[in-house]
N, CA, C and O atoms as CSV, one atom per row, in Angstrom:
chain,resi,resn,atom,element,x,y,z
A,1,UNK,N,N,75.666,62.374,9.709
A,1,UNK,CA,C,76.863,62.772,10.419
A,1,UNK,C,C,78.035,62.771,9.444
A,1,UNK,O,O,78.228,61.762,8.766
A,2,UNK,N,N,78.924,63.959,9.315
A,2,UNK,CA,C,80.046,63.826,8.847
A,2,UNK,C,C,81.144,63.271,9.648
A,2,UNK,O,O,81.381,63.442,10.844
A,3,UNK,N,N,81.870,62.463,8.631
A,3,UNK,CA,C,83.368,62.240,8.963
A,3,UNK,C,C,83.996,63.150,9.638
A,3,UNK,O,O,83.853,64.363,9.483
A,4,UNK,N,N,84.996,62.401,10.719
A,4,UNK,CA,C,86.179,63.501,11.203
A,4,UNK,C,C,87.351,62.740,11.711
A,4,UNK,O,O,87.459,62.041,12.718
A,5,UNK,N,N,88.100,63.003,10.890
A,5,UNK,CA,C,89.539,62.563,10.916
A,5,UNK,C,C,90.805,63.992,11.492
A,5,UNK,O,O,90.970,65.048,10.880
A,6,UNK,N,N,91.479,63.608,12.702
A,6,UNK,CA,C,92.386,64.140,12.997
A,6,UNK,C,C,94.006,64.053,12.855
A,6,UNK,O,O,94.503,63.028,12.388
A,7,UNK,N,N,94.579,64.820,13.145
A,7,UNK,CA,C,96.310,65.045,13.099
A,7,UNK,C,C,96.815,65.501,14.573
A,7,UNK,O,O,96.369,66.473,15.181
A,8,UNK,N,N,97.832,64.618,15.037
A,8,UNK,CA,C,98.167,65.224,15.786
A,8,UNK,C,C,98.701,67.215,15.514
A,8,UNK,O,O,98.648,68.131,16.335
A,9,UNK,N,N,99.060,67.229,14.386
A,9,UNK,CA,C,99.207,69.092,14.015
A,9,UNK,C,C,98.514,69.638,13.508
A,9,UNK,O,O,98.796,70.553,12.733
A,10,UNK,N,N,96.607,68.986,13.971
A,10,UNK,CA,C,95.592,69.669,13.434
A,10,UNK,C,C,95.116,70.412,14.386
A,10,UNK,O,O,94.630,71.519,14.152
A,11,UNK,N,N,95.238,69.633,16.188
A,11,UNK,CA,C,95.174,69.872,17.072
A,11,UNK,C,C,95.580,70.658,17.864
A,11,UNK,O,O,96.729,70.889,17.490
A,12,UNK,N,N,95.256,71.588,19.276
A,12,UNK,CA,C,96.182,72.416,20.128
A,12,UNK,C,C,96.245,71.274,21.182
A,12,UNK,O,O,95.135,70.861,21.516
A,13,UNK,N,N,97.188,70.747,21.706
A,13,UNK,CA,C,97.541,70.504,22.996
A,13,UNK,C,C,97.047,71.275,24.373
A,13,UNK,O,O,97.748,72.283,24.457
A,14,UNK,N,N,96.230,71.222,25.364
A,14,UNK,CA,C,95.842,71.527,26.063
A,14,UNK,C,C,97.045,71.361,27.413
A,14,UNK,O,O,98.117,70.848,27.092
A,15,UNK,N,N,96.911,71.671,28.483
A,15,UNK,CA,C,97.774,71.444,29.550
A,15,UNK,C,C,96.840,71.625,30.788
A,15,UNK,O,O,96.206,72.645,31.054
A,16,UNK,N,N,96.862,70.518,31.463
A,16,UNK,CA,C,95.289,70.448,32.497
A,16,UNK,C,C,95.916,70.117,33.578
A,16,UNK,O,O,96.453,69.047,33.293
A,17,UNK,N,N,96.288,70.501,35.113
A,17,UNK,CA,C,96.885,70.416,36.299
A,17,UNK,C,C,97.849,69.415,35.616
A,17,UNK,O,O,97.477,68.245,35.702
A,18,UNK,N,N,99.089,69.645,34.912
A,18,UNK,CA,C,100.207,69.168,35.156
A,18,UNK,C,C,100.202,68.463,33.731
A,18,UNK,O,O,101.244,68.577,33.085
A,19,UNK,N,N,99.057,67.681,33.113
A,19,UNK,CA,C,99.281,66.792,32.373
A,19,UNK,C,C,98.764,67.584,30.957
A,19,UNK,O,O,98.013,68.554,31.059
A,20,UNK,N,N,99.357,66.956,29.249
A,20,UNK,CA,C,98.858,66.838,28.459
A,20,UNK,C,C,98.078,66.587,27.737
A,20,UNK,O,O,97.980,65.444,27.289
A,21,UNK,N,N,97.294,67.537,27.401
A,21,UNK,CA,C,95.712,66.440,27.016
A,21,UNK,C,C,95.538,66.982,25.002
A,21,UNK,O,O,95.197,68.040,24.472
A,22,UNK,N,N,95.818,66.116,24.641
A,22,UNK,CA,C,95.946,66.465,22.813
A,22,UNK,C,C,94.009,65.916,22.795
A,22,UNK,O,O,93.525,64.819,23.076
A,23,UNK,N,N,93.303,67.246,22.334
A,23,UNK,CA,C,91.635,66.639,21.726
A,23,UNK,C,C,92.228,65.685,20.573
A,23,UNK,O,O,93.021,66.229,19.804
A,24,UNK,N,N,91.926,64.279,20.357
A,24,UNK,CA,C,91.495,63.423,19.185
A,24,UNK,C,C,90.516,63.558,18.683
A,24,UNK,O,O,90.640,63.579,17.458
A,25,UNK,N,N,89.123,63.716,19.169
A,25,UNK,CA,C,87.790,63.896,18.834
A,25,UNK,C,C,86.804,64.296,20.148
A,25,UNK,O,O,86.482,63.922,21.275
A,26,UNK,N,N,86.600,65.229,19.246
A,26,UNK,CA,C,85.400,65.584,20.531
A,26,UNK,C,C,83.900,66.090,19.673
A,26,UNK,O,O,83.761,66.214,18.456
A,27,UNK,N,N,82.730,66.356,20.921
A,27,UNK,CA,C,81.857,66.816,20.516
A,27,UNK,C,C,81.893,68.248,19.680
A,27,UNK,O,O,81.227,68.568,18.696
A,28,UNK,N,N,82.615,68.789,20.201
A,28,UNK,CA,C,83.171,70.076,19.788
A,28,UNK,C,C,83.349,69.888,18.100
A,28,UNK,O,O,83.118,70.756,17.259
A,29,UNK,N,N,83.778,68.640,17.881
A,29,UNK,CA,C,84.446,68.782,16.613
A,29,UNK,C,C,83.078,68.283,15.684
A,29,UNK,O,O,82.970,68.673,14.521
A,30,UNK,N,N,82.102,67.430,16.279
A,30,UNK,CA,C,81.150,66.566,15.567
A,30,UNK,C,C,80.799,65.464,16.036
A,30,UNK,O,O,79.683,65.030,15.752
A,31,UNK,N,N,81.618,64.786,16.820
A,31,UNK,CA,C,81.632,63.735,17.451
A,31,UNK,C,C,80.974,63.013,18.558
A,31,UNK,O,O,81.043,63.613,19.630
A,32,UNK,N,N,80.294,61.773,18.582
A,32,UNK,CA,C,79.304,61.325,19.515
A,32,UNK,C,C,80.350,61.086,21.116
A,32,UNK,O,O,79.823,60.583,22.108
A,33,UNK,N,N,81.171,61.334,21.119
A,33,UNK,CA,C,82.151,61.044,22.219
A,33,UNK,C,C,83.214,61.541,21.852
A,33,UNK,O,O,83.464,61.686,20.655
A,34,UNK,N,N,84.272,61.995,23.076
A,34,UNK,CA,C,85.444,62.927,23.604
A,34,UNK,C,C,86.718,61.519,23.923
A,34,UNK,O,O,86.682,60.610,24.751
A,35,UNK,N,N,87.619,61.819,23.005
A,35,UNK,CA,C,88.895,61.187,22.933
A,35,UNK,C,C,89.969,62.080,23.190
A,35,UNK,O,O,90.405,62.854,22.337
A,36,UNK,N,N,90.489,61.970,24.573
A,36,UNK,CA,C,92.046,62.543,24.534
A,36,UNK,C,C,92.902,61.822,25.079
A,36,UNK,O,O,92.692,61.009,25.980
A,37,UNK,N,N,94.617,62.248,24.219
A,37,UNK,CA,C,95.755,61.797,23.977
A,37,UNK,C,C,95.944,62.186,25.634
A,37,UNK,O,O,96.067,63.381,25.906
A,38,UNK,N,N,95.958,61.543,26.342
A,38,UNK,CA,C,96.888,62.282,27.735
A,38,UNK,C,C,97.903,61.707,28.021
A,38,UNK,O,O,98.062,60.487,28.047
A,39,UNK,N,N,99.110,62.988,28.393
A,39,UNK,CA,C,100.045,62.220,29.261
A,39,UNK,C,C,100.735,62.903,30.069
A,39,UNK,O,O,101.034,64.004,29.605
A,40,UNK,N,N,101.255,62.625,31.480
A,40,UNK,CA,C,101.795,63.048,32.353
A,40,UNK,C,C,103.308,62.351,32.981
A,40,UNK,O,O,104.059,61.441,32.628
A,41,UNK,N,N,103.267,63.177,33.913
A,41,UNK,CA,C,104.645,62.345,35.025
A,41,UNK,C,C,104.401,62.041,36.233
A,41,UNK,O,O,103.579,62.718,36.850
A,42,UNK,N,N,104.897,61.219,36.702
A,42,UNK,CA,C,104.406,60.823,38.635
A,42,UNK,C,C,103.958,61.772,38.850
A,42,UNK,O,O,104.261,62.847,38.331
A,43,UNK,N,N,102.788,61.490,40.014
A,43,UNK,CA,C,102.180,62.237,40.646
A,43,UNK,C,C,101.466,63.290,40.540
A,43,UNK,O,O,101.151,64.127,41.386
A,44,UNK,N,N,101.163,63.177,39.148
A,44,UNK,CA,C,100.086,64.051,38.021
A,44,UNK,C,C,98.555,63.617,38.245
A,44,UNK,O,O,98.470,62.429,38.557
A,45,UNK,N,N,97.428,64.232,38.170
A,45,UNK,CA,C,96.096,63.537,37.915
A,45,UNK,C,C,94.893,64.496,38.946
A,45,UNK,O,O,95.221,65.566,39.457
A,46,UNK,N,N,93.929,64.074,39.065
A,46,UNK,CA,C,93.171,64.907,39.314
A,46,UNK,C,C,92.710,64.580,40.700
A,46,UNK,O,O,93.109,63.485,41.096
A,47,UNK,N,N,91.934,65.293,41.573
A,47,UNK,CA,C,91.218,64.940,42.804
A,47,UNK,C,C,90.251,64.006,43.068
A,47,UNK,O,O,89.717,63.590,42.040
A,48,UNK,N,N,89.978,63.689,43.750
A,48,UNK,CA,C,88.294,62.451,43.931
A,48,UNK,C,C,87.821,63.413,43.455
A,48,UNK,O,O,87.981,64.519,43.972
A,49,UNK,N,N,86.750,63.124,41.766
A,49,UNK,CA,C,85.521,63.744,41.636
A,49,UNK,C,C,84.751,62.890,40.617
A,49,UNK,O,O,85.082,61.832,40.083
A,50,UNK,N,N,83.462,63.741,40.469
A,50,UNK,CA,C,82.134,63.038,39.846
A,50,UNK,C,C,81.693,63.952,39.055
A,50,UNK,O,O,81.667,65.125,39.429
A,51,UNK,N,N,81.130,63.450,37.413
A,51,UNK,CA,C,80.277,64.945,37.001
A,51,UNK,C,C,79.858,63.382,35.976
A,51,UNK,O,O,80.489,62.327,35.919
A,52,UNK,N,N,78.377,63.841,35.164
A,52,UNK,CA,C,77.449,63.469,34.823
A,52,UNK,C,C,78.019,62.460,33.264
A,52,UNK,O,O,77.208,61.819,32.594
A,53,UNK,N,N,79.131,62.505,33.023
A,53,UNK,CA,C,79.817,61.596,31.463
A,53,UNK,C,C,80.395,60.543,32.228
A,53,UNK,O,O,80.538,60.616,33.449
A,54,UNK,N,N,80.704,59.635,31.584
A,54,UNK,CA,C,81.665,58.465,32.061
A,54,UNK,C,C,82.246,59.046,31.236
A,54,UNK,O,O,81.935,59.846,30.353
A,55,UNK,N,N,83.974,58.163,31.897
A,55,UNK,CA,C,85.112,58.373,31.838
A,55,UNK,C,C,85.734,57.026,31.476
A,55,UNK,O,O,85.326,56.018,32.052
A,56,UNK,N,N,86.784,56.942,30.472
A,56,UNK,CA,C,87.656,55.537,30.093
A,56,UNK,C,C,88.679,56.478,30.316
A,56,UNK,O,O,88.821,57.698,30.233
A,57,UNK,N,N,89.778,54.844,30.833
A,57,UNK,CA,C,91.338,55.307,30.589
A,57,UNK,C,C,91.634,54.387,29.948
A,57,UNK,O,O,91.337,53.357,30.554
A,58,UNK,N,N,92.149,54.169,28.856
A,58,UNK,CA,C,92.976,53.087,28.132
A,58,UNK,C,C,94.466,53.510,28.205
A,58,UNK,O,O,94.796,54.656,27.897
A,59,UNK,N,N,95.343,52.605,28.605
A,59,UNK,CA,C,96.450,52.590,29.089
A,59,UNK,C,C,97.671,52.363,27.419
A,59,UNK,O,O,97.694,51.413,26.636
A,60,UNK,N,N,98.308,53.330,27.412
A,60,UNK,CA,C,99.578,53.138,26.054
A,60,UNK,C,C,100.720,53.206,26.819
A,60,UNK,O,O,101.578,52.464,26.341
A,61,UNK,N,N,101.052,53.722,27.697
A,61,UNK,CA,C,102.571,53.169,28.676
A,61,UNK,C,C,102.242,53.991,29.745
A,61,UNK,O,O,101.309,54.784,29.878
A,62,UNK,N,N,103.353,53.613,30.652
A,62,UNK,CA,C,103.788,53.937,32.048
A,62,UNK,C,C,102.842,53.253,32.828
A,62,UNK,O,O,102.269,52.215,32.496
A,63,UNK,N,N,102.677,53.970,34.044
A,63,UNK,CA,C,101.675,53.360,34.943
A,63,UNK,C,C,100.525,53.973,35.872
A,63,UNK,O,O,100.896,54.433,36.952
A,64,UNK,N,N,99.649,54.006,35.667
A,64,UNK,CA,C,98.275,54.914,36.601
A,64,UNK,C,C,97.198,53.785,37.270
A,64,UNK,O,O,96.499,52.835,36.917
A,65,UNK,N,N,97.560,54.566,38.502
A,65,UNK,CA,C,96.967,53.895,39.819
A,65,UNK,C,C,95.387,54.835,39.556
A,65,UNK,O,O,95.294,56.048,39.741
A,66,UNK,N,N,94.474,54.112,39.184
A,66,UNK,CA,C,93.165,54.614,39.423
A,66,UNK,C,C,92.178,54.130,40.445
A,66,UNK,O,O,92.184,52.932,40.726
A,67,UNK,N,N,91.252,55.020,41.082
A,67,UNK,CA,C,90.683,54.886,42.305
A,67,UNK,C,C,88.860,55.187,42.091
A,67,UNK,O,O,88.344,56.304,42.069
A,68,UNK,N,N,88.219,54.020,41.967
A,68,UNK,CA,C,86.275,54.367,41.753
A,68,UNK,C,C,86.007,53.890,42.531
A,68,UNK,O,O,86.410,52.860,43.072
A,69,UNK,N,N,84.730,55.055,42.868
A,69,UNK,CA,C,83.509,54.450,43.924
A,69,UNK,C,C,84.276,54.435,45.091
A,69,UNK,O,O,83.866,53.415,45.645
A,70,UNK,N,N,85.319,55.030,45.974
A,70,UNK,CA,C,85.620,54.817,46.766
A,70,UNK,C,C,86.746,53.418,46.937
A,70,UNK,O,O,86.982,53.239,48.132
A,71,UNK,N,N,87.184,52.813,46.389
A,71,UNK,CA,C,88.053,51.594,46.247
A,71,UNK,C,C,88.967,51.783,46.267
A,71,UNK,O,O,89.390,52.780,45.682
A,72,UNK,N,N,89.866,50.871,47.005
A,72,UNK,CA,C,91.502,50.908,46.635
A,72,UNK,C,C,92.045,51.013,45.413
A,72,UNK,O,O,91.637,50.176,44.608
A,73,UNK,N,N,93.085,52.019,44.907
A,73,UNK,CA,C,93.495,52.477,43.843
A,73,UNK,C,C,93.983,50.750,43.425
A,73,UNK,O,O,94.396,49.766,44.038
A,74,UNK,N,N,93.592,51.171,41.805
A,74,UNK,CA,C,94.119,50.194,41.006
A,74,UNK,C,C,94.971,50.283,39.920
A,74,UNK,O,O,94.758,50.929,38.893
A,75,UNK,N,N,96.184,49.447,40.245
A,75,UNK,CA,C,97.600,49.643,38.987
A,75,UNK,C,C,96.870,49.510,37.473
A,75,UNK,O,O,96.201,48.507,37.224
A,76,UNK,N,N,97.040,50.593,36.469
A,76,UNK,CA,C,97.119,49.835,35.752
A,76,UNK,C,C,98.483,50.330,35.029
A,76,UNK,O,O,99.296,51.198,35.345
A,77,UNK,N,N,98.390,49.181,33.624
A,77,UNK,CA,C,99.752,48.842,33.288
A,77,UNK,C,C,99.224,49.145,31.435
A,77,UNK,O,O,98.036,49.167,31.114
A,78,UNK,N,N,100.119,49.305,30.649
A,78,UNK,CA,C,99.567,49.296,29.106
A,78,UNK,C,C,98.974,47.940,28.188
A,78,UNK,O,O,99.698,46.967,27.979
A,79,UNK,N,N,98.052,47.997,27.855
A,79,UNK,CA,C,97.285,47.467,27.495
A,79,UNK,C,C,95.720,47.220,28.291
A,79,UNK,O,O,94.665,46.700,27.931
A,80,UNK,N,N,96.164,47.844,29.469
A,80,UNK,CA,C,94.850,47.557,30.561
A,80,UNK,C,C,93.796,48.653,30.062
A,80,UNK,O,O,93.840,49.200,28.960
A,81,UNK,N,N,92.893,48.871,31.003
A,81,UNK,CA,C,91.476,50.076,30.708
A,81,UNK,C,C,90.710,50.292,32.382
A,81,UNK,O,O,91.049,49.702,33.408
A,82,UNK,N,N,90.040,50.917,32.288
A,82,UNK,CA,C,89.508,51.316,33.484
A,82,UNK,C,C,88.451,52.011,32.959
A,82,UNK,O,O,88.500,52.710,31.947
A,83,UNK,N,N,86.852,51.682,34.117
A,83,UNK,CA,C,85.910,52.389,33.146
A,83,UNK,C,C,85.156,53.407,34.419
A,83,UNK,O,O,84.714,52.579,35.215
A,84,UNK,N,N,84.883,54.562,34.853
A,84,UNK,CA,C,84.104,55.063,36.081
A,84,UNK,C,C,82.572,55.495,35.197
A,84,UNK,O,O,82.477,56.142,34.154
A,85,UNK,N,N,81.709,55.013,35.852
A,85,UNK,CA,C,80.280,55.481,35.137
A,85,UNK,C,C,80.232,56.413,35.219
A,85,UNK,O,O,81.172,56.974,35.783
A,86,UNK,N,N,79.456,56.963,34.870
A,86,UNK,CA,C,78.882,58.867,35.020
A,86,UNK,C,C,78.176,58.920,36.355
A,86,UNK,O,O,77.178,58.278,36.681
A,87,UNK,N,N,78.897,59.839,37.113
A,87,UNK,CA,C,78.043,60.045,38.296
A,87,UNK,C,C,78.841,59.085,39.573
A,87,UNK,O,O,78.513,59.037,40.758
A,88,UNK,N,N,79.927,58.398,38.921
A,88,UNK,CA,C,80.699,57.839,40.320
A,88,UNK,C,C,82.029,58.386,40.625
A,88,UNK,O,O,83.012,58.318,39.887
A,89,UNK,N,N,81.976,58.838,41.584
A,89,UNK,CA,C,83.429,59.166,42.244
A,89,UNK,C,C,84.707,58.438,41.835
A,89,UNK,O,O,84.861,57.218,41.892
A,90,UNK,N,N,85.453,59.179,41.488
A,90,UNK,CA,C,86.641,58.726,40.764
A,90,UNK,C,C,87.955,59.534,40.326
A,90,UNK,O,O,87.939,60.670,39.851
A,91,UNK,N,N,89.455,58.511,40.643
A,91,UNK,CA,C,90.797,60.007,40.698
A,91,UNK,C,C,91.736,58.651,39.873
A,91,UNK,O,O,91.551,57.444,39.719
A,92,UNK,N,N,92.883,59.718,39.450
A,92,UNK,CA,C,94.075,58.718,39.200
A,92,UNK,C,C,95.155,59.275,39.489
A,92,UNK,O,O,95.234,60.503,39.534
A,93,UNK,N,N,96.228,58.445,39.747
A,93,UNK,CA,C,97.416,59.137,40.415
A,93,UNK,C,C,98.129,58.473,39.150
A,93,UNK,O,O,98.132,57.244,39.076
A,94,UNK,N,N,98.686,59.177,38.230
A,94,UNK,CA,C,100.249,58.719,37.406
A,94,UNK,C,C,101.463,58.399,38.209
A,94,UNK,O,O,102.287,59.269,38.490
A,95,UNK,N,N,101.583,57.108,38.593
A,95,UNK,CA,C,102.411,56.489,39.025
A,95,UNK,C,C,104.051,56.534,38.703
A,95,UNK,O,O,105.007,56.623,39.473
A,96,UNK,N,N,103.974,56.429,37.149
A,96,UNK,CA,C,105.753,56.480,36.194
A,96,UNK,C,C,105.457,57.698,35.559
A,96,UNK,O,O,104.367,57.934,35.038
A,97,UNK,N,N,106.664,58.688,35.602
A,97,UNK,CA,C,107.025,59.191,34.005
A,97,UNK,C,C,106.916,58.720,32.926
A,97,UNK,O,O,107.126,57.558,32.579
A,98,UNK,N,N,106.465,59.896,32.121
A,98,UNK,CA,C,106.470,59.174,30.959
A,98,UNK,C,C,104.928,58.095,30.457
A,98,UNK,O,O,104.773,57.195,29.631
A,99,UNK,N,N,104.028,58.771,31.443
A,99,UNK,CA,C,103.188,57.773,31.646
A,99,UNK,C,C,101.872,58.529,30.266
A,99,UNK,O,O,101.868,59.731,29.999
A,100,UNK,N,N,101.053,57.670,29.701
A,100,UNK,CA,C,100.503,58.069,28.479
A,100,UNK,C,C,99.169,57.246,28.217
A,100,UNK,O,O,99.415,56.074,27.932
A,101,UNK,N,N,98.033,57.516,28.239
A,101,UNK,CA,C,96.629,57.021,28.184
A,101,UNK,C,C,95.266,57.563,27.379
A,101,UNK,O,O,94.679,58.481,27.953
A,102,UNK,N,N,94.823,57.203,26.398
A,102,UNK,CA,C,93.587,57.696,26.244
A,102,UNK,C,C,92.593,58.079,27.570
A,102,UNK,O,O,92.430,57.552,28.670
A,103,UNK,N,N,92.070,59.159,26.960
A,103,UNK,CA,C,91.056,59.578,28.136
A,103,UNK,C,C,89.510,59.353,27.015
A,103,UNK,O,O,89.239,60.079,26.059
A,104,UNK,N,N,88.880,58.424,27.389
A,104,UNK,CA,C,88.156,58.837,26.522
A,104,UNK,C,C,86.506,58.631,27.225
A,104,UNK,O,O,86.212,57.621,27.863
A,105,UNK,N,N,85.438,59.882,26.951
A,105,UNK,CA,C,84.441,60.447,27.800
A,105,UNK,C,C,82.974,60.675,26.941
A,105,UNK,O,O,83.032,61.028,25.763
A,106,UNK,N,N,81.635,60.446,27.625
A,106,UNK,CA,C,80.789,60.318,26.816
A,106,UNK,C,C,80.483,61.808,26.742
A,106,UNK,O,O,81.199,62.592,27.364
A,107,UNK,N,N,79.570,62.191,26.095
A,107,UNK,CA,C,79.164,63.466,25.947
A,107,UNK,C,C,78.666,64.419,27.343
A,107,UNK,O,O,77.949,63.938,28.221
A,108,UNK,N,N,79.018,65.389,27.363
A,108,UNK,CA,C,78.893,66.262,28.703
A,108,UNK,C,C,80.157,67.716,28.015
A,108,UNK,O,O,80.397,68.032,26.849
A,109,UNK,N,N,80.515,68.087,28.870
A,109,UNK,CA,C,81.444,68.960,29.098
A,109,UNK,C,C,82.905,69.169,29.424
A,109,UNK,O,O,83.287,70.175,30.021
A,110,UNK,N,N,83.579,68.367,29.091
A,110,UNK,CA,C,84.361,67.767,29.441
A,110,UNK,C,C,85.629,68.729,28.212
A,110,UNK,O,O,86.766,68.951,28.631
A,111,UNK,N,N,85.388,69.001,27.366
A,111,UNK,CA,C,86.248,69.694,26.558
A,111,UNK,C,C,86.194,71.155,26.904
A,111,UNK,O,O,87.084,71.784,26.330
A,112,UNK,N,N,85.594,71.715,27.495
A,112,UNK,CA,C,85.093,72.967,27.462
A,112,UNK,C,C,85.974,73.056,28.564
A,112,UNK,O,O,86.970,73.773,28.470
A,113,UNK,N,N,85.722,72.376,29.669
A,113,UNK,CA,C,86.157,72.523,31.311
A,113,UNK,C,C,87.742,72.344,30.748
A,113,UNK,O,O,88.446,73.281,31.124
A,114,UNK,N,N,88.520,71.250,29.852
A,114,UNK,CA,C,89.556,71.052,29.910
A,114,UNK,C,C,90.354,72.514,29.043
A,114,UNK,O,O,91.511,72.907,29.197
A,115,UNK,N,N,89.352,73.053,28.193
A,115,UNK,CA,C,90.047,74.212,27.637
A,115,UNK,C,C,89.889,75.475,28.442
A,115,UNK,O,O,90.691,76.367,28.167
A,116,UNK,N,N,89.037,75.706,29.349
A,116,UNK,CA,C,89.107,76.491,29.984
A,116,UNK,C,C,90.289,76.292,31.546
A,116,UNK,O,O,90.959,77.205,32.028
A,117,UNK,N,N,90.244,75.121,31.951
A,117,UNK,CA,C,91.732,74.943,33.039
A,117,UNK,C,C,92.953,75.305,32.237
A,117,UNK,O,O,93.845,76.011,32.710
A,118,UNK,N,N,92.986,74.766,30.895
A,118,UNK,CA,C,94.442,75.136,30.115
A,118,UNK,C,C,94.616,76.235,30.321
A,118,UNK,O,O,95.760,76.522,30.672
A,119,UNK,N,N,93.420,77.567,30.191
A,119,UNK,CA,C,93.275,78.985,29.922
A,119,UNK,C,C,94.089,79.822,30.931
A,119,UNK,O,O,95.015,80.627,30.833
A,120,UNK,N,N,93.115,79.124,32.287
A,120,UNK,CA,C,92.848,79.694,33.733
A,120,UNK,C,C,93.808,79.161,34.918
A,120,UNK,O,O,93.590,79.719,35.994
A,121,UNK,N,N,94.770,78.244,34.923
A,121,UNK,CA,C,95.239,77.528,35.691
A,121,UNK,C,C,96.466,77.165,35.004
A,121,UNK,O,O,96.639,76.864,33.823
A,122,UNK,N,N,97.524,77.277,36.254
A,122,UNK,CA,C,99.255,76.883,36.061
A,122,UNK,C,C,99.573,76.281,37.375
A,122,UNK,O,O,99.058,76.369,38.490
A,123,UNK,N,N,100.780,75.520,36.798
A,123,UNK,CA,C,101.032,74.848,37.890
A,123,UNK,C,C,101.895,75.394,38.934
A,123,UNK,O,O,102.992,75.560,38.399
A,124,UNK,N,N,101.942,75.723,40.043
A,124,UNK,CA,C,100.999,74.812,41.062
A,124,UNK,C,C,99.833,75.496,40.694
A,124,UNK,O,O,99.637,76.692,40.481
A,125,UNK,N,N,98.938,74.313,40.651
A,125,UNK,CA,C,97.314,74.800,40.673
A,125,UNK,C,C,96.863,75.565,41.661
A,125,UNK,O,O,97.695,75.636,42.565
A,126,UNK,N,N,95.672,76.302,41.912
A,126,UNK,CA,C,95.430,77.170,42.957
A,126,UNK,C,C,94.044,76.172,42.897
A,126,UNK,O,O,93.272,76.149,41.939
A,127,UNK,N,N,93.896,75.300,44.217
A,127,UNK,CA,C,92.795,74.479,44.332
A,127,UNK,C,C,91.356,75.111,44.287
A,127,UNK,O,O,90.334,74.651,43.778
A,128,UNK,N,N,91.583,76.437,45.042
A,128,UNK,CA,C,90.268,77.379,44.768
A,128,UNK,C,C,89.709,77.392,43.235
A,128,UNK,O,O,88.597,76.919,43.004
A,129,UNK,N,N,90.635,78.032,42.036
A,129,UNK,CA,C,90.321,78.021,41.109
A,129,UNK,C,C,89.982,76.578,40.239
A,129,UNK,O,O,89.174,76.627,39.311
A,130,UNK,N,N,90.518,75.560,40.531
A,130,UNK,CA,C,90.082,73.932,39.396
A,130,UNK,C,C,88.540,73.947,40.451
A,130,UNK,O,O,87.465,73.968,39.852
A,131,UNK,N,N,88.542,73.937,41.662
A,131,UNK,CA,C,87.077,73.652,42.068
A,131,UNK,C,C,85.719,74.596,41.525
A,131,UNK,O,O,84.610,74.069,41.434
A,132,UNK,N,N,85.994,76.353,41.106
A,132,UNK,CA,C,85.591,76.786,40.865
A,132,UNK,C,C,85.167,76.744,39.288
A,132,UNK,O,O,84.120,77.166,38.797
A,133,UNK,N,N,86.203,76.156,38.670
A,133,UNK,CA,C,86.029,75.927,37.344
A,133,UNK,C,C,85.139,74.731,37.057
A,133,UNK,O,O,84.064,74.711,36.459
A,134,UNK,N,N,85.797,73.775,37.595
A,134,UNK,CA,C,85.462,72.221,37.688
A,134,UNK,C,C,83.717,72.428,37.828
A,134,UNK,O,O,82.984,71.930,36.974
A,135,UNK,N,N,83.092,73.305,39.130
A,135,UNK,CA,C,81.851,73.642,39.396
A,135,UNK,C,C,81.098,73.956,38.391
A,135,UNK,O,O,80.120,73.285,38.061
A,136,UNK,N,N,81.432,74.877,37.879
A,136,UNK,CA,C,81.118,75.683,36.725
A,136,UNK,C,C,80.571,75.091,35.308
A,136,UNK,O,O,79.933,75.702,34.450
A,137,UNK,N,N,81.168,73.188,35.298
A,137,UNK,CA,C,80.841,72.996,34.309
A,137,UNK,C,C,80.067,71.333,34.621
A,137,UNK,O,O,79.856,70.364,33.891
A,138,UNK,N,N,79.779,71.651,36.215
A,138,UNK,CA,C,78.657,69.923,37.081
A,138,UNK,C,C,79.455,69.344,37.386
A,138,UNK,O,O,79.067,68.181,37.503
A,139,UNK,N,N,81.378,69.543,37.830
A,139,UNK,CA,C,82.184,68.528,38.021
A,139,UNK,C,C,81.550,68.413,39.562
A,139,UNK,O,O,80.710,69.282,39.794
A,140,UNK,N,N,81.867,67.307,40.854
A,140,UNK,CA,C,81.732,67.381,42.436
A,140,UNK,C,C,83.006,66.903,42.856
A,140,UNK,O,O,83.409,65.787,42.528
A,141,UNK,N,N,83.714,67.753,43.622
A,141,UNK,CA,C,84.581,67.148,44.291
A,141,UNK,C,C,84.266,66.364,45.698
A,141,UNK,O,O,83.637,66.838,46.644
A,142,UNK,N,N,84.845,65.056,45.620
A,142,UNK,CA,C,85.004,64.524,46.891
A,142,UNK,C,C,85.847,63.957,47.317
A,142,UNK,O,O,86.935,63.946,46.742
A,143,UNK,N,N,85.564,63.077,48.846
A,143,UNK,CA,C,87.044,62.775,49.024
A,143,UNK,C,C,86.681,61.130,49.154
A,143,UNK,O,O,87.583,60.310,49.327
């Protein structure tokens, strides 16, 4: 395996229902796992869903209320983490402005789907189209 070292101005910034998503590393690039820079403002984040990678949030500021397996959303705060397995239902609501977290995801599809919403989708989102996309690449929405 080769090395891969990034820049934030090596990178394109993506824009995924509302929020920022900078690739750090992905499969795409070489990489055994998908690292992104995300960040949003209140009330940013995605729907209850499930697709086949786990998902980390590691927390660098503001605040995101995350929700697995059906559970009461949970604050977190910076320095915290949150982990949803692959295959469990799971959303987050960005609580503060200004709010900023690693996303970081095991191998699946997950870069592809996020460069294709950047492509295909503005905000306001058209829910038809993220479900159709989201589909497209094994995401499930639920509630």
């Amino acid at each position: 395996m080769t090395a891969i070292f990034t820049a934030p101005e090596g990178t394109d910034t993506l824009t995924v229902i509302g929020e920022s998503m900078r690739p750090m590393l992905t499969t795409e690039m070489g990489a055994s796992i998908n690292i992104f820079d995300t960040e949003g403002d209140e009330g940013m984040g995605p729907p209850p869903h499930a697709h086949d990678w786990s998902e980390t949030y590691v927390m660098l500021a503001g605040e995101l209320d995350v929700s697995i397996d059906g559970g009461e959303p949970q604050r977190l705060m910076p320095g915290m983490a949150a982990h949803a397995p692959a295959g469990t239902l799971h959303s987050y609501r960005i609580a503060a402005d200004g709010t900023r977290f690693l996303t970081i995801l095991t191998e699946g599809s997950a870069p592809e789907f996020y460069r294709q919403m950047d492509a295909e989708v503005s905000m306001p989102p058209d829910l038809a189209d993220v479900v159709r996309i989201g589909t497209s690449h094994g995401i499930r929405f639920g509630s």
